[in-house]
C-alpha positions in Angstrom: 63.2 91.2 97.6 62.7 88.7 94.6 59.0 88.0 95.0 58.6 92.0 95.7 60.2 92.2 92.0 58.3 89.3 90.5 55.2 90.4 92.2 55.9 94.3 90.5 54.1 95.0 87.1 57.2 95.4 84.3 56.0 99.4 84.0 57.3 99.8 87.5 60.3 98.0 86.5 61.2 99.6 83.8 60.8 103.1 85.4 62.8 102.5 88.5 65.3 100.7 86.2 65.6 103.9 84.2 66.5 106.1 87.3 68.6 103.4 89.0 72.3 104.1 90.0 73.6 100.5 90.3 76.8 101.8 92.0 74.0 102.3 95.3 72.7 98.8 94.9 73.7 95.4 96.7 76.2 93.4 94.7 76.6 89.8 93.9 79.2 87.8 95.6 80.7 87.0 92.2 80.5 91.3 91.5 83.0 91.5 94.3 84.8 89.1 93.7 85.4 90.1 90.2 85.8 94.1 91.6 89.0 92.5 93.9 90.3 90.7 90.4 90.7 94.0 89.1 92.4 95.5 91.9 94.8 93.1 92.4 95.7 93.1 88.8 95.8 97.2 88.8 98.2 96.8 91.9 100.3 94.1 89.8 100.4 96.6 87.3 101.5 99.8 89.8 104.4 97.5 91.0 105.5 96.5 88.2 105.8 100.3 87.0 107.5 100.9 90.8 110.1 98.3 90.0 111.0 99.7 86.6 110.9 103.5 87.5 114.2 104.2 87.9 114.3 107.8 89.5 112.0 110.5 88.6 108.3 110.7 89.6 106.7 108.0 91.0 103.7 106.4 89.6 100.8 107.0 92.2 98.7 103.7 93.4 95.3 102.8 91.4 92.4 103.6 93.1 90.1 100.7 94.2 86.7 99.9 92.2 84.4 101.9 93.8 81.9 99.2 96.3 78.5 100.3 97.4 78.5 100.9 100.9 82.0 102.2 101.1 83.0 105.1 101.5 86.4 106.3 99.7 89.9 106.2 101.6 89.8 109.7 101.5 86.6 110.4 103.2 87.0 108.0 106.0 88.1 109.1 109.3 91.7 108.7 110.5 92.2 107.0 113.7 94.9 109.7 116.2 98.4 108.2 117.0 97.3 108.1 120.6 94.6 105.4 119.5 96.6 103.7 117.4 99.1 103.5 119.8 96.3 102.2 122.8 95.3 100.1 120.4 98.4 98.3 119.2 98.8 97.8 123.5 95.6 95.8 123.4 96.2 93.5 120.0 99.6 92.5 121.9 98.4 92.0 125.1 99.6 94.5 127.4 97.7 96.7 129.5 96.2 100.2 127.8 97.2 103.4 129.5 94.5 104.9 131.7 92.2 107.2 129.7 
């Protein structure tokens, strides 16, 4: 991928870079690393709201930076209480029920 982009004239470049949705392309491992900084210090901040909410509405959890490649919580499939239940069997070690 680098010697593609070193190879490419710097017109190309700069017209793909003005179309470009970065939240599509491949991060860095120091991106992610800084996208999980922020959401643990988001979640540090939702508990400490939970602990000093004293009745009353709840604050609701922070959503997660967005990562490419991910879809969000909401759009992800949930797994049925039968195969959780078949597959909390197989993490301990007993047998699964027959299909």
């Amino acid at each position: 991928m680098t010697a593609l982009r070193l190879a490419a004239p710097p017109a190309d470049l700069d017209a793909e870079a003005e179309h470009a949705d970065p939240s599509r392309g491949r991060w860095s491992q120091t991106d992610l690393l800084l996208a999980q900084s922020i959401d643990a210090v988001n979640r540090l901040g939702h508990y400490y709201a939970l602990v000093n909410t004293s009745g009353g509405k709840r604050p609701d959890p922070p959503t997660p930076v967005p990562r490419p490649g991910i879809r969000p919580a909401a759009d992800r499939p949930r797994i049925s209480r039968a195969a959780a239940e078949t597959l909390f069997q197989i993490i301990n070690g007993t047998p699964a029920p027959p299909p």
